[in-house]
Every structure is written in C-alpha cells, then in structure tokens.
C-alpha positions in Angstrom: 12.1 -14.4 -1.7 10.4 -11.0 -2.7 11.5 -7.7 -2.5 9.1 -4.8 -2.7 10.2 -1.4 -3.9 7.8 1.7 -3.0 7.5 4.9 -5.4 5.2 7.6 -6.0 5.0 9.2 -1.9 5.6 13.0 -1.7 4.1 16.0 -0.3 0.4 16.7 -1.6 -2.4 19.6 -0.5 -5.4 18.5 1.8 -7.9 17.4 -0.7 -5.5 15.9 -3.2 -4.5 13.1 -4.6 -2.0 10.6 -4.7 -0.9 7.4 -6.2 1.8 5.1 -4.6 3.3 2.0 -6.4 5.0 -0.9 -5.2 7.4 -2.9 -7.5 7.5 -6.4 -6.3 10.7 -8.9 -7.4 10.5 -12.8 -7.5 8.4 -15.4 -8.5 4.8 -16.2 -8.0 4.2 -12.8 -7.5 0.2 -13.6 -8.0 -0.4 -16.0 -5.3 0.4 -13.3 -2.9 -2.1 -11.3 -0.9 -0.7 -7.5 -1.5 -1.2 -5.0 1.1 -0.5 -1.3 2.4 0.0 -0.2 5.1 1.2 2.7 7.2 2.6 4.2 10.4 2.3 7.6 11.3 5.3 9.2 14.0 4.5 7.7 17.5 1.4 5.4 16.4 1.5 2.3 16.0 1.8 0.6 12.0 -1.8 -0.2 11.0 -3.7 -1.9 7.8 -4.8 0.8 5.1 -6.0 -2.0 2.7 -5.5 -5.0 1.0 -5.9 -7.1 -2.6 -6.3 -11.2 -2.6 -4.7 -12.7 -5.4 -7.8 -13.2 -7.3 -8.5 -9.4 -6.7 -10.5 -9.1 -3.7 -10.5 -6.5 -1.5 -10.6 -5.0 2.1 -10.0 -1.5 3.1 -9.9 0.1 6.7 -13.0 1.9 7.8 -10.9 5.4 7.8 -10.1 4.7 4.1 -13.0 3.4 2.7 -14.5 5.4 -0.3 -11.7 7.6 -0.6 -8.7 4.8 -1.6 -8.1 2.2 -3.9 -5.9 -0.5 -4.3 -5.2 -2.5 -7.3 -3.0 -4.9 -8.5 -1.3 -5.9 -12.1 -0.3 -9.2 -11.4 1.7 -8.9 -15.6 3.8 -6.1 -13.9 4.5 -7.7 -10.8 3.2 -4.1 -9.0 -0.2 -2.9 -6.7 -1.3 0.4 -6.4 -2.9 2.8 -3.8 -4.9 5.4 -5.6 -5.5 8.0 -3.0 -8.0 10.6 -3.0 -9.4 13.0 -0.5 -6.4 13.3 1.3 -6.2 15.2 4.7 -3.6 15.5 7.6 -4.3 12.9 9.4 -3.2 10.4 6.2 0.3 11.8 6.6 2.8 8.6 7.4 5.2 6.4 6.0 3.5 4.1 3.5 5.0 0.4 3.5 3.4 -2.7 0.7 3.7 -5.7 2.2 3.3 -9.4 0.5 1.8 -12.2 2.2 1.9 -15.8 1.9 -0.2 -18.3 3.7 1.2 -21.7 2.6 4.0 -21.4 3.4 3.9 -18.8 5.6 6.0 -15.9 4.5 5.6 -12.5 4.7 7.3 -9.1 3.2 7.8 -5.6 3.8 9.5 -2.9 1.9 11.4 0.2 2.7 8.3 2.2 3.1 7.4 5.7 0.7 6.7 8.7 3.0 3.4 10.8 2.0 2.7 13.9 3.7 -0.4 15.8 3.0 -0.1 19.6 4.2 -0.5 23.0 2.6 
C-alpha cells in the first residue's frame, strides 16, 4: 500500500514558475514508476510526465522543455519543476505510483495550480 501526499500547488503569474512535491508512504517506494498528472474543469485527466525507477523519463508534447520531473528515491518524494507557465496549465495536479508486477496503481488527493495574473 502507498499513499501519496501532494504540496507545493498555488496561484502563480503567466510566465512563472512552480514546483509541486509528492510525498509517497510505504515500502519499495523505488521500484515504482512515479508520475503526474492533471485534469483541468471539464477535460478529461491526462499524462503531464513521468519518471522510471531507474530515472527515465517521458513528458507530454505540451510540456516538453518547459517541466521537469525528478525523483529522490532516499526521500520517498518526485518533483514537478515547472516553468513557463501559462493559462492553459491551470488544473488540479494528482502523482500517481505505478506498479507493473503486481499490478497496482496509486493516486493522491491532487494539489490545485492556477496560473493567472
């Protein structure tokens, strides 16, 4: 069992940046694949990017150049660095933990982010 805890989401400028933090509980917190994601009102909850557990990664193409994630597998925690941010990144921001074998999968409570001026 894992629980994720999200932090870090508030209301930042167009342009800014932003960095989001998931805390993640339970063991064998390195052998999952980490991952945000978000969902913006009325659309439907999509991948923003992701982190292997030997530190690969994979971003969506709206992202890409602009956010990072990372992971500190000591800390039990991945990070979204987030840069350049304009309106249309405004959602709620959910980290997610993935396990293939076995299959098990988890979300957490979701961090909102909100980028106006």
């Amino acid at each position: 069992q894992v629980q994720l805890v999200e932090s870090g989401g508030g209301l930042v400028q167009p342009g800014g940046s932003l960095i989001i933090s998931c805390a993640a509980s339970g063991r064998r917190f390195s052998m999952y694949i980490m991952g945000w994601y978000r969902q913006a009102p009325g659309k439907q909850r999509e991948l923003v990017a992701r982190i292997g557990s030997g530190g690969s990664t994979n971003y969506a193409d709206f992202v890409k150049g602009r956010f990072t994630i990372s992971r500190d597998n000591a800390k039990n925690a991945v990070y979204l660095q987030m840069n350049s941010l304009q309106p249309e990144d405004t959602a709620i921001y959910y980290c997610n933990a993935l396990q293939l074998l076995p299959a098990n999968e988890y979300w957490g409570q979701g961090t909102q982010v909100t980028v106006s001026s």
